[in-house]
C-alpha positions as CSV (number, residue, x, y, z in Angstrom):
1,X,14.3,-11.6,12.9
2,X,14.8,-8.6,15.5
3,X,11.8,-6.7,16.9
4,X,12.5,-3.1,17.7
5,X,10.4,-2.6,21.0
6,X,9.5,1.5,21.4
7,X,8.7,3.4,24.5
8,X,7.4,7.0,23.0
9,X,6.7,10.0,24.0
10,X,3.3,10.6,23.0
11,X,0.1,8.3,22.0
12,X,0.3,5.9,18.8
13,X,-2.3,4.5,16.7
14,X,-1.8,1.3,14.0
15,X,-4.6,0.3,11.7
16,X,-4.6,-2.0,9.6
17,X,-6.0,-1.5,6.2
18,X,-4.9,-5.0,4.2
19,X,-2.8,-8.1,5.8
20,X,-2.0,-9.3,9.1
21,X,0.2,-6.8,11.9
22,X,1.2,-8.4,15.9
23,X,0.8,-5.9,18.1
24,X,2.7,-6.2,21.6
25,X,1.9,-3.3,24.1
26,X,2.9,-3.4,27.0
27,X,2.2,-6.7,29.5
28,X,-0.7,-7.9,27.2
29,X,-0.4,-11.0,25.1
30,X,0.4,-10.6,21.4
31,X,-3.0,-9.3,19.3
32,X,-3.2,-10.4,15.8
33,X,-5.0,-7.4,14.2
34,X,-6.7,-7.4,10.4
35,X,-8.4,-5.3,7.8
36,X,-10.3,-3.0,9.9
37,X,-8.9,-3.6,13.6
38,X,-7.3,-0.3,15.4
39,X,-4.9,-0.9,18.5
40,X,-4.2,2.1,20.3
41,X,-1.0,2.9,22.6
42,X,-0.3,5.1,25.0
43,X,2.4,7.4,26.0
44,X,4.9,6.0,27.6
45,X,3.8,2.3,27.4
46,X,6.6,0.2,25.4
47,X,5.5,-1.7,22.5
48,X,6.5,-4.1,19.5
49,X,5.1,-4.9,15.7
50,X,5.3,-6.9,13.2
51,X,4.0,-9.0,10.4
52,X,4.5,-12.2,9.2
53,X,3.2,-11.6,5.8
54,X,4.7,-10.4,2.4
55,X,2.3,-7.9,2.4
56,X,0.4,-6.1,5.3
57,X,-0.9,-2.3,4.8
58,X,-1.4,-0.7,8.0
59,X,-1.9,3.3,8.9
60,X,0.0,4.5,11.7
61,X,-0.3,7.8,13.7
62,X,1.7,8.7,16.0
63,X,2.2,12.3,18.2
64,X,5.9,13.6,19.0
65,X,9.4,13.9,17.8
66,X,10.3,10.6,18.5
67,X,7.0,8.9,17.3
68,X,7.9,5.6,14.9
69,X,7.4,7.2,11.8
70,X,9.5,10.0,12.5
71,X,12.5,7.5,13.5
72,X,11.9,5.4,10.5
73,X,12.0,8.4,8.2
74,X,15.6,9.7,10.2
75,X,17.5,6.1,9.2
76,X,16.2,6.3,5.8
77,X,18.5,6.5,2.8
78,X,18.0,8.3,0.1
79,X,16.0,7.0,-3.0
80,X,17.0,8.3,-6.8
81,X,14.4,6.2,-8.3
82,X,10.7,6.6,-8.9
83,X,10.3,2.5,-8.5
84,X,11.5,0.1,-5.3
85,X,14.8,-1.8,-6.0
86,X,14.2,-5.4,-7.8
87,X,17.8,-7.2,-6.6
């Protein structure tokens, strides 16, 4: 599995609603966040997530151009259908 490790701009926020998310920032060891838990990372400070789970629900705000969600949206594809592929 690769990890994407971002360096942004401006200040980003993950909570996380349902599930399990890892949260790297920075030189801090690896938090395990759950339903409820906020991590909070600064501009400029490189970071890494990920779960582990088949499921994990999570609310992420970021600030900026280049924040994750703004990438993630850029290298989408577009979707014709109004449900998620089955394959």
């Amino acid at each position: 599995m690769t990890i994407l490790e971002y360096t942004l701009s401006g200040a980003s926020a993950f909570k996380v609603l349902e599930g399990l998310l890892s949260v790297e920032i920075g030189d801090y060891e690896v938090a395990l966040l759950s339903g409820g838990d906020v991590a909070f990372i600064p501009p400029g400070v490189p970071f890494r997530y990920w779960s582990n789970m088949a499921f994990t629900k999570v609310l992420y705000v970021g600030k900026g151009d280049d924040s994750v969600d703004s990438q993630l949206i850029a290298a989408g594809e577009p979707w014709d259908f109004i449900s998620f592929p089955t394959f």
